[in-house]
C-alpha positions in Angstrom: 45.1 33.1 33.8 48.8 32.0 34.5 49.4 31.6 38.2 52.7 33.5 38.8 55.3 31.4 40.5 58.6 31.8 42.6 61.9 29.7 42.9 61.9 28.5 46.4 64.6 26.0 48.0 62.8 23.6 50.5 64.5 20.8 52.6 65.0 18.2 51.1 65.4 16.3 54.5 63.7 17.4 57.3 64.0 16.2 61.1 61.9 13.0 62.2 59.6 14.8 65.3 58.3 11.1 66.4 56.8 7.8 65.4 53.7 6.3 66.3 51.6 3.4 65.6 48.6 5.3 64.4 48.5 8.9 63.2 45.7 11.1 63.8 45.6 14.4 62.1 42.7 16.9 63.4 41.4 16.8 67.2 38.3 17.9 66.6 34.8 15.5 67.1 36.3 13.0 64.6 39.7 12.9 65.7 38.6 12.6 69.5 36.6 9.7 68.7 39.5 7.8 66.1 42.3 8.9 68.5 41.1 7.5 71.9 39.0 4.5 70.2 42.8 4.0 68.8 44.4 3.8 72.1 42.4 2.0 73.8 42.5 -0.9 71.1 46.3 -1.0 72.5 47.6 1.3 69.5 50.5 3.8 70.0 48.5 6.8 69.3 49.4 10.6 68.2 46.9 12.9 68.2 48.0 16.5 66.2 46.3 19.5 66.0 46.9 22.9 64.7 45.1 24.6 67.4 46.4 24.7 71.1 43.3 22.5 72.4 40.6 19.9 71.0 37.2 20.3 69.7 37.3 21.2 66.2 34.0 22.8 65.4 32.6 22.3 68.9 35.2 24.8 70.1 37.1 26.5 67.8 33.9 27.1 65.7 31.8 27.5 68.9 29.0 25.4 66.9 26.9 24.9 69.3 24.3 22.8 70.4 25.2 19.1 69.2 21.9 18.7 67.0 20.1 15.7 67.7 20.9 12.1 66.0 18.2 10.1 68.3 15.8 7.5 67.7 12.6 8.7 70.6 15.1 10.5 72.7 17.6 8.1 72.5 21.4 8.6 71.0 22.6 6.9 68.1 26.3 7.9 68.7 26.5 5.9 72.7 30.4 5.0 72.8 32.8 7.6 73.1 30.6 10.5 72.0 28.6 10.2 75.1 31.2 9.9 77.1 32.7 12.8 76.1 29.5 15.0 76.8 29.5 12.8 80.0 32.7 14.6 81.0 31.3 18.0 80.1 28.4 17.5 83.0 31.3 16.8 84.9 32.2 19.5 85.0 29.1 21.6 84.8 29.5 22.3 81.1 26.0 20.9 79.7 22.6 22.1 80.0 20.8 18.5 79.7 18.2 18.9 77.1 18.5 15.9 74.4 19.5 18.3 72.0 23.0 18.6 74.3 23.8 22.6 74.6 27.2 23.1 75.9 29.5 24.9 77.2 32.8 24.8 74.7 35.5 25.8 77.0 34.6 23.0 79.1 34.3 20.8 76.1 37.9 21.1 75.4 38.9 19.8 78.8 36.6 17.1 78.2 38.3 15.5 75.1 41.4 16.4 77.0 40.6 14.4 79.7 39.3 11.5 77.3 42.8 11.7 75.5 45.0 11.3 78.2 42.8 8.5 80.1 43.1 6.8 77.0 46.9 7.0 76.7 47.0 9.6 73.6 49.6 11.5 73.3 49.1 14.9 72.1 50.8 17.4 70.0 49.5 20.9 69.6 50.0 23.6 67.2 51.1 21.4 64.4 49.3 21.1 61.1 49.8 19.1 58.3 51.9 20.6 55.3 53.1 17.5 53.2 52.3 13.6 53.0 54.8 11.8 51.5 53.0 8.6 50.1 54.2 5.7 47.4 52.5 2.8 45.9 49.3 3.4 47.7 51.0 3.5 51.0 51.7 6.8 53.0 55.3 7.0 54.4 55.1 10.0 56.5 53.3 12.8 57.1 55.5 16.5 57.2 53.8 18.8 60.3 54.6 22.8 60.1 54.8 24.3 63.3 56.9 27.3 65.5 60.1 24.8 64.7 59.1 24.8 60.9 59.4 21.2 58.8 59.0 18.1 60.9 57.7 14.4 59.5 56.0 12.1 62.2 55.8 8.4 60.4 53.1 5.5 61.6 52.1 2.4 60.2 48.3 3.2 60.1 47.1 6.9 59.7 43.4 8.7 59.8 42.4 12.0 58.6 40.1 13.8 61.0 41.3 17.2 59.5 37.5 17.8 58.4 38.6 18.9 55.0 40.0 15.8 54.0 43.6 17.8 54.1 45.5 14.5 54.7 43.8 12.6 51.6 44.2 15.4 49.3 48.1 16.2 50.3 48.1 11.7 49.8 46.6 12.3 46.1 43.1 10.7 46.9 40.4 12.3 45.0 37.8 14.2 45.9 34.6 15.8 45.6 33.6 19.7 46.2 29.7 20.9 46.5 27.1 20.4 44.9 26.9 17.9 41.9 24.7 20.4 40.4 26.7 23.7 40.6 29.6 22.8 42.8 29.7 25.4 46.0 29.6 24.1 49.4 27.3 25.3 51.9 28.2 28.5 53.2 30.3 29.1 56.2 29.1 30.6 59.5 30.6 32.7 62.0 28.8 31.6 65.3 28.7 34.3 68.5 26.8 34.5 71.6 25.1 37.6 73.2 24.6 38.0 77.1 21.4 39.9 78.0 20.7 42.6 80.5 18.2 42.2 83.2 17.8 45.7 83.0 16.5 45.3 79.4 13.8 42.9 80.1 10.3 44.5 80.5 8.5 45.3 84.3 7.2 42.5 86.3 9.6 40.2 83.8 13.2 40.5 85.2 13.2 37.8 87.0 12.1 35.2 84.2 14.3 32.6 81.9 15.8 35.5 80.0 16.3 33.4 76.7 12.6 32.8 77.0 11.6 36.2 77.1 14.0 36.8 74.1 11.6 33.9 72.3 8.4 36.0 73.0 10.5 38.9 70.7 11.2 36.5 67.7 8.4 38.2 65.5 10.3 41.3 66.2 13.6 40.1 65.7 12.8 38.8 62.4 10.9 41.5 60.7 13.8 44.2 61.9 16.1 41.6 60.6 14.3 41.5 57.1 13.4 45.5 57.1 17.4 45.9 57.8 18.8 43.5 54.9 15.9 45.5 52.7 17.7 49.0 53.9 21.2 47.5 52.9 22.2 47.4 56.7 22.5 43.7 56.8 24.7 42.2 54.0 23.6 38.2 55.3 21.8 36.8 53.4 20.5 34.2 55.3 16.6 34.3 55.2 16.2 34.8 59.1 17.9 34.7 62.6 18.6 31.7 64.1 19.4 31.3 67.6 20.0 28.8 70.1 20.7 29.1 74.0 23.3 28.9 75.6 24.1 26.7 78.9 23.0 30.2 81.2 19.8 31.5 80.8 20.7 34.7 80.1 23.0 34.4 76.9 21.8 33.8 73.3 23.8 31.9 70.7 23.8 32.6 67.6 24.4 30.3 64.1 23.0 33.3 61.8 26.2 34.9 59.5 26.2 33.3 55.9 29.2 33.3 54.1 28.4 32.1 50.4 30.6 31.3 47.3 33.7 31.0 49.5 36.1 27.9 50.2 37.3 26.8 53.3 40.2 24.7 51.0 41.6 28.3 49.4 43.7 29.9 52.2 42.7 33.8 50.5 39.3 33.0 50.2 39.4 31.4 53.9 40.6 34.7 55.1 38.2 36.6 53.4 35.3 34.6 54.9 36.8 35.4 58.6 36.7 39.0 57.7 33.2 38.4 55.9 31.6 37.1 58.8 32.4 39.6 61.4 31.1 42.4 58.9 27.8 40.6 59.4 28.3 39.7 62.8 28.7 43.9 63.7 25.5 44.7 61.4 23.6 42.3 63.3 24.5 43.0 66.7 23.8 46.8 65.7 20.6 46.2 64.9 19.4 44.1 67.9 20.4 46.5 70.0 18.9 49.9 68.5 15.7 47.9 67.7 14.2 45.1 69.6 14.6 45.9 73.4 15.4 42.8 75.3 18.7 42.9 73.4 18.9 47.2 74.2 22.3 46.7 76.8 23.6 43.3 75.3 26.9 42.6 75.7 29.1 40.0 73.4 29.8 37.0 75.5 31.9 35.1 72.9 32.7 35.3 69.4 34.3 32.0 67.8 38.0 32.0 67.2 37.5 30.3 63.7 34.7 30.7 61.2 32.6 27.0 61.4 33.0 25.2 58.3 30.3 22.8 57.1 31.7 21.7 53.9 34.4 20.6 51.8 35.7 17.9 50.3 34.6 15.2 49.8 37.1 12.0 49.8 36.1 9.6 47.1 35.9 5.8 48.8 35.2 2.3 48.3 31.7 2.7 48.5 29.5 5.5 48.2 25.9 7.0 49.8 23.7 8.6 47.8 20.3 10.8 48.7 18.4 7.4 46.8 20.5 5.7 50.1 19.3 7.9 52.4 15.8 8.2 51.3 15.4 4.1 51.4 17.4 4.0 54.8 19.4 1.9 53.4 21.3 -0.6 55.9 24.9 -2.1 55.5 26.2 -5.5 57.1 29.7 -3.7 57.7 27.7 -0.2 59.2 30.0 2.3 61.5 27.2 4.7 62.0 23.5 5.1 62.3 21.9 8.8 61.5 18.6 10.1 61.5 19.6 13.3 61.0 18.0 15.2 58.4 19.2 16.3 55.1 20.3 19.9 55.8 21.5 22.2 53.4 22.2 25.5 53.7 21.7 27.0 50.2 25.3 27.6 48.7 24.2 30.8 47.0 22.4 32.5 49.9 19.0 32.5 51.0 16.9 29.2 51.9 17.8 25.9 53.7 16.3 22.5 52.2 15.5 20.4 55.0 14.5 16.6 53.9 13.4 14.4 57.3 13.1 10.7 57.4 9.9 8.9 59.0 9.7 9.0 62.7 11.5 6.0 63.8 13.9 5.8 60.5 17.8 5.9 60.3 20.3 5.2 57.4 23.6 3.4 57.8 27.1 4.4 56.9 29.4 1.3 55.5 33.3 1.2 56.4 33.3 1.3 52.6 33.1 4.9 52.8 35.5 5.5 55.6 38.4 4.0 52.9 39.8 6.3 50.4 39.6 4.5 47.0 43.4 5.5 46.3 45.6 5.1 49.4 45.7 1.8 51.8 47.0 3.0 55.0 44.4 5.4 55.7 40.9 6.0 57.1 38.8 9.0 56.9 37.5 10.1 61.1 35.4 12.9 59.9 33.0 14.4 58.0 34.6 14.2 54.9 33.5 10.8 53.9 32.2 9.1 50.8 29.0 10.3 50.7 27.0 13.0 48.1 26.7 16.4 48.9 23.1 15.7 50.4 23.8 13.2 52.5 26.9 15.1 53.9 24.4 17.6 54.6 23.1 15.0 57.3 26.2 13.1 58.3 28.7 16.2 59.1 27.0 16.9 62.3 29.5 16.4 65.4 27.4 13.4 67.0 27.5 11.0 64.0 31.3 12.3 62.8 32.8 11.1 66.6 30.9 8.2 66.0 32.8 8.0 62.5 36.4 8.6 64.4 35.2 6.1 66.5 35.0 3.3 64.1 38.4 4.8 62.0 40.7 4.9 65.3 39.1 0.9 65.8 40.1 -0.2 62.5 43.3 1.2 62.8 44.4 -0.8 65.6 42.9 -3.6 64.8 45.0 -3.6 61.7 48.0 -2.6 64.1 47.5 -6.1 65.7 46.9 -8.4 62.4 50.0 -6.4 61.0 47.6 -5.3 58.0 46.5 -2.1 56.7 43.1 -0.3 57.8 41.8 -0.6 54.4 42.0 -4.5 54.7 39.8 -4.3 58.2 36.8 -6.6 57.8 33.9 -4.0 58.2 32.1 -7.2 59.7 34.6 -7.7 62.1 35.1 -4.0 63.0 31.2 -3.8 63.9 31.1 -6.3 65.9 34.2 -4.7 67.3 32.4 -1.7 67.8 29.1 -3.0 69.4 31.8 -4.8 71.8 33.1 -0.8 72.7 29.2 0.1 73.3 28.3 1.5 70.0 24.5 1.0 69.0 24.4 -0.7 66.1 22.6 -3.1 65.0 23.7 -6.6 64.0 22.7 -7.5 60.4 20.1 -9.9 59.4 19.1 -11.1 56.1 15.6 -8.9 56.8 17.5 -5.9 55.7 19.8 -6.9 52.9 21.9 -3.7 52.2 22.8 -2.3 48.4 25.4 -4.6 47.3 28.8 -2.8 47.5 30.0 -0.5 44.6 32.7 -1.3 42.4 35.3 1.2 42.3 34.7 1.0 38.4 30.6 1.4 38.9 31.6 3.8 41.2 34.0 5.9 39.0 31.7 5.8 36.0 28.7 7.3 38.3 30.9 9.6 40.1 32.8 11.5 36.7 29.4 11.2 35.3 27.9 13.6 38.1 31.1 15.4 37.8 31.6 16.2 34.8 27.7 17.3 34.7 28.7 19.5 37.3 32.6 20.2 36.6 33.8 20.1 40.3 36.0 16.8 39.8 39.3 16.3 41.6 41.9 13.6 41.2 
């Protein structure tokens, strides 16, 4: 099928909004760690995002808690990840389990606050609509906002837009889903319910409400299942999956499944939003007409945007596989440790594969994967890295992609100060660097030689191989 088209007449020119020595496009877990880690390496540093605060998934998704990336209760992502959940106890916004439960509208003041200590400035309700880019280098980047058309310029730049939106607009190929079939992992539409005292049985009112909603689970999941069987509940996620939240009386839940829908296709986008809240309305019905404790709950929040867990996939200079994962496989130039588990969320519905590593067991992410293969000038500070769709299943989580930013917005001024581009960083140099800042990781020794580097050739053949199997390719 033709796509129709229209005759339009864009600007040619349009007005320069500001310069900056580093660019960062997407405020969200990423982009607070690449922006202030930017900064603070002496960078002039702009920070955009599309919404009128920071937090990406954390807040606008409402994802919620940060899942845990620890070796025996211990963080992998200290540096500015920590500090930022540091700032939310500040302000009362964190349970304190290790898991880190969290309170998102105190999260966005957080990463505020971590911004402007760091000298970042800040400019909201902007989005990316254009990169202009030549011989490998990108020249400007055109924003869309309430003034329409405006380009901000930098010497350095880093994509923290989650869906790589930067990269793509720059021409970098990508990846999308599965090498198998090719769909993402479904989106989810994440909401919170507050309980009623009244609703709690007699002698229990005055009990950890969320813990008396635990004793209910068997409940809440065969109503769940008997509903889907009647037609009442269109999810098809196998079961109901909830979290708490930072009171004890309101439940959070990560439970709607949106399947074979892309975050990357603005119609399909849409249709997720309206998708979700479909399932969100049939779920909430149910609770309350059929397990008790949730009899007079009340919505407490729904999330302004549908969370997103995958996209593309920005093709780098080097590349982690599920072998990579599987061996824990260790890099001399590392930006990241994760223990995370593989965690997929089956693309076509029901099931979640879940592959954990030995107690005690991380892999490593290089800087190699952090560097688009096509463009010079710019670093990836977000989940959208060089990786397969299995191990993005383990890296996306919001710990380990700060901790990504982290290492992006470093690189990026250290290239501000050789004069270089981020893509001719020394990934030796820029760990050290980043064990300087208070990141965790590990100096390499010759006990844990990594997987020599890939080619971007021996990358490119393995890569179109796989695509081509699976016909989701994009250059």
């Amino acid at each position: 099928m033709t796509t129709k088209t229209i005759p339009v007449s864009l600007p040619r020119e349009v007005p320069l909004i500001t310069q900056a020595q580093v660019l960062v496009v997407g405020g969200g877990p990423g982009g607070i760690g690449a922006a202030v880690a930017a900064a603070r390496g002496g960078a002039d540093t702009l920070l955009v995002e599309h919404y009128g605060f920071l937090g990406g998934m954390a807040t606008a998704g409402e994802v919620n808690p940060f899942m845990p990336n620890h070796i025996d209760r211990q963080s992998l992502d200290t540096g500015i990840f920590e500090e930022w959940v540091e700032r939310m106890a500040h302000y009362g916004g964190v349970r304190g389990d290790h898991t880190r439960t969290f309170d998102p509208n105190v999260a966005r003041l957080a990463a505020e606050d971590l911004c402007l200590d760091a000298g970042v400035r800040l400019l909201y309700h902007h989005r990316a609509a254009h990169v202009e880019s030549s011989d490998r280098r990108i020249r400007a980047v055109v924003l869309h906002s309430k003034s329409g058309l405006g380009a901000v310029r930098a010497s350095q730049y880093i994509d923290s837009t989650g869906d790589g939106d930067v990269a793509a607009l720059a021409g970098c190929a990508f990846h999308f889903g599965s090498e198998q079939t090719g769909g993402a992992q479904p989106m989810t539409l994440c909401f919170k319910l507050k309980l009623d005292r009244a609703s709690a049985p007699d002698g229990k009112r005055d009990r950890d409400l969320y813990l008396l909603m635990r004793e209910s689970m068997d409940d809440i999941q065969a109503a769940y299942r008997k509903a889907q069987e009647d037609g009442r509940i269109e999810c098809p996620r196998e079961n109901v999956l909830v979290f708490r939240g930072v009171d004890d009386d309101v439940v959070h839940f990560n439970t709607t499944r949106v399947i074979r829908k892309s975050s990357i296709k603005g119609d399909e986008l849409s249709a997720a939003e309206v998708e979700a809240r479909r399932q969100l309305r049939q779920i909430i019905d149910v609770l309350r007409s059929e397990v008790p404790i949730f009899k007079n709950a009340r919505i407490y929040s729904i999330a302004p945007q549908i969370g997103i867990r995958e996209s593309r996939r920005i093709i780098g200079r080097n590349y982690v596989t599920v072998e990579d994962y599987k061996a824990a496989r260790r890099y001399p130039d590392a930006v990241a440790r994760v223990r995370y588990g593989i965690d997929i969320h089956n693309p076509e519905g029901k099931g979640t594969t879940i592959i954990h590593l030995d107690p005690g067991v991380w892999y490593e992410i290089p800087w190699g994967s952090l560097l688009p293969r096509d463009t010079d000038n710019l670093a990836i500070g977000s989940r959208c890295i060089s990786v397969d769709h299995a191990v993005h299943s383990s890296v996306r989580v919001m710990p380990p992609v700060c901790s990504l930013g982290q290492a992006a917005g470093t690189a990026a001024a250290l290239a501000v100060k050789a004069g270089c581009d981020v893509s001719e960083v020394n990934g030796i140099t820029l760990n050290t660097e980043l064990r300087k800042a208070g990141r965790n990781l590990l100096e390499h020794d010759s006990d844990h030689a990594p997987t020599p580097v890939r080619s971007p050739e021996q990358q490119e053949k393995k890569l179109a191989a796989q695509s081509k199997a699976a016909g989701n390719f994009s250059a």
